[in-house]
N, C-alpha and C positions, 0 to 999 in steps of 0.2 A: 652546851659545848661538850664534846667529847674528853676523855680524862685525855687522851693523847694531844687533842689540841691546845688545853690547859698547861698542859707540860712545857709542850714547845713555845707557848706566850709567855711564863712564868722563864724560860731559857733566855726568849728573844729579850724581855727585859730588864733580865741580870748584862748583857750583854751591853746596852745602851748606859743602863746607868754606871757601867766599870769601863767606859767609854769616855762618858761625858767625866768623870773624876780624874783618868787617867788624862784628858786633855786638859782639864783646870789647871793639873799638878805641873804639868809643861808648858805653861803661859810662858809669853818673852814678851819682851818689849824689841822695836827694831826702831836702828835713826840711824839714816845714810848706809841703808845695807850690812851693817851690823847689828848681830843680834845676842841681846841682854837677857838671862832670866828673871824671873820674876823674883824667885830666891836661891840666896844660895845656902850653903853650910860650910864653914868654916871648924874645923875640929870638931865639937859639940855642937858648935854656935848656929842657929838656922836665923842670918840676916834677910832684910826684906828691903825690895828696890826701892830705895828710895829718888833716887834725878838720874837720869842722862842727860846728855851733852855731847856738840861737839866742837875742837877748841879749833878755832883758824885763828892762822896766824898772818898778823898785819893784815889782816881783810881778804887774804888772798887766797890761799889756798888752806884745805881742812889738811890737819895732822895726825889728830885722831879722834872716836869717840871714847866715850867715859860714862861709868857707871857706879854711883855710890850707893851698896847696901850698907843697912843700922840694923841692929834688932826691933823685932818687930813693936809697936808702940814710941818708940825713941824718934823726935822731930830733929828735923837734918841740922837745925839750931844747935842739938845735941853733940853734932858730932864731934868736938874736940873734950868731952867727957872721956873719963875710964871706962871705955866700953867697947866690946868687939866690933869691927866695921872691918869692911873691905872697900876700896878702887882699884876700879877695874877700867882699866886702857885699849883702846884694840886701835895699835895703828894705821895708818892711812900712807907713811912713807916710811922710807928709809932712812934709819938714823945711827949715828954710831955711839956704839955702850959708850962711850969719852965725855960725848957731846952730853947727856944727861946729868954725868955728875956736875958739867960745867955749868949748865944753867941750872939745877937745883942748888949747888955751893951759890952762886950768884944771887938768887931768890932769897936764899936763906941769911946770908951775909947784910943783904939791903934790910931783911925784915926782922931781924933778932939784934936783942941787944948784944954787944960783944961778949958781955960775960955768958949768955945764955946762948951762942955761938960755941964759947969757948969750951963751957961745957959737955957740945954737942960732940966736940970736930972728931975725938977720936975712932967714933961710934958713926960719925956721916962717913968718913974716908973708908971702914968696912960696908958700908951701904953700899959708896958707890963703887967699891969693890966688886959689889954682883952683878953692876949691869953689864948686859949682851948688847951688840947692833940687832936691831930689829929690819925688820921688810915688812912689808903691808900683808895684814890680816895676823900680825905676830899680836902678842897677849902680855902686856906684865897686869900682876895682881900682885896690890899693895893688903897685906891684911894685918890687921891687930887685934891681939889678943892679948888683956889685962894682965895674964899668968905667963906668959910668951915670949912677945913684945912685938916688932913688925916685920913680920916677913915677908922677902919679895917672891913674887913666881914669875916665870916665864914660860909662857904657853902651858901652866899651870905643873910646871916641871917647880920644886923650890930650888932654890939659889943661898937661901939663907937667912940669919935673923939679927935685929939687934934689940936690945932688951931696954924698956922705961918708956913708961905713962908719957915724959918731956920728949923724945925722941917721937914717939907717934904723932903727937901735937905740934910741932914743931915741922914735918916732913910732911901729912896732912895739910897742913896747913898753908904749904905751896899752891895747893889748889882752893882748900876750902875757909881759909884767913880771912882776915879782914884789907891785907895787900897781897889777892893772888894773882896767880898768871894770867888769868882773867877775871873778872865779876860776872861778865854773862856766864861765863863755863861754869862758876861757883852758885850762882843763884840758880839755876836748872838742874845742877846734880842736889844741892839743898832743897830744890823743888819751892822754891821763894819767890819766883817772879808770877 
C-alpha cells in the first residue's frame, strides 16, 4: 500500500472510531416520544438512568413520562439514601403551577407522620412556591444534592432550592415510596418489575 493510502486509512479510521464514541456518549432512552439521556450531570455529579416511566392517570390518559438518574453503581432500592439523584418529568398536558402543590401537599399529608409533616411544611410551602403551569413537552427536574439539597428546574431553567437529607426523602418519595402516586410508575423508574 502506498504511504498515501496508509494515511488516508489511518484518517478514515480515526474518523469512525470518534464516531462510534461520540454516538455512545449520546445514548437516550425514548418512551411515548420522549426522549431520556442515558446520563446526566448534576453540579459535579454524573448520575446514570436508572427507570422510566410513564404515569396515567385513572387508566385514561398519560400525564407524563419520567426518568430517574442515581450514581452510577447505586441500585434504585437506593434511592431514598444521601445521595445525588435527579427526576426528571416531561409533560404530556397542561397543568397549573397550583395544581402540583395541591396534590403533593395531599400525598405527602396521607403518607407522613404529622410530626414529620410538621417538620417539612415550612420548607414544602417554598417548594411549592416554585412551581410554574406547564404545556406539553415542558420539563421539571427535581435534583438532589447531599451538599445543596433539592432543586427544582424548569425546562432546566432553576427556580430554586430547599435544603435536608428529610426534605429530599420525603418529596422523592411521592413517586419513589412505598405509598406512591403510582407503583407501576415507581417500580419502572427503580427498574424492579
Amino acid at each position: 500500500m502506498r504511504t498515501v493510502d496508509k494515511c488516508l486509512m489511518k484518517r478514515l479510521c480515526l474518523v469512525v472510531v470518534l464516531f462510534v464514541l461520540i454516538a455512545g456518549h449520546c445514548q437516550a432512552v425514548e418512551i411515548k416520544g420522549v426522549r431520556f439521556s442515558d446520563t446526566v450531570v448534576v453540579e459535579q455529579s454524573e448520575l446514570k438512568l436508572n427507570g422510566v416511566a410513564v404515569l396515567k392517570w385513572a387508566m385514561l390518559f398519560d400525564v407524563y413520562a419520567g426518568a430517574l438518574y442515581l450514581p452510577r453503581g447505586v441500585p434504585g432500592q437506593s434511592w431514598s439514601n444521601d445521595i445525588p439523584k435527579r427526576l426528571e418529568l416531561s409533560y404530556f398536558r397542561e397543568i397549573e403551577g397550583k395544581g402540583f402543590a395541591e396534590a403533593s401537599d395531599k400525598l405527602l399529608q396521607d403518607n407522613l407522620l404529622p410530626a414529620e409533616y410538621q417538620a417539612l411544611e415550612k420548607r414544602l410551602q417554598t417548594f411549592y412556591g416554585l412551581f410554574r403551569d406547564v404545556k406539553p413537552g415542558d420539563r421539571y427536574s427535581i435534583n438532589y444534592l447531599p451538599e445543596k439539597g433539592t432543586e427544582l428546574r424548569f425546562n432546566e431553567d432553576p427556580l430554586g432550592h430547599v435544603p435536608g437529607a428529610d426534605f429530599a426523602a420525603a418529596y422523592f418519595g411521592i413517586w419513589l415510596g412505598d405509598e406512591p402516586i403510582s407503583k407501576g410508575f415507581r417500580d419502572r423508574l427503580l427498574d424492579t418489575d
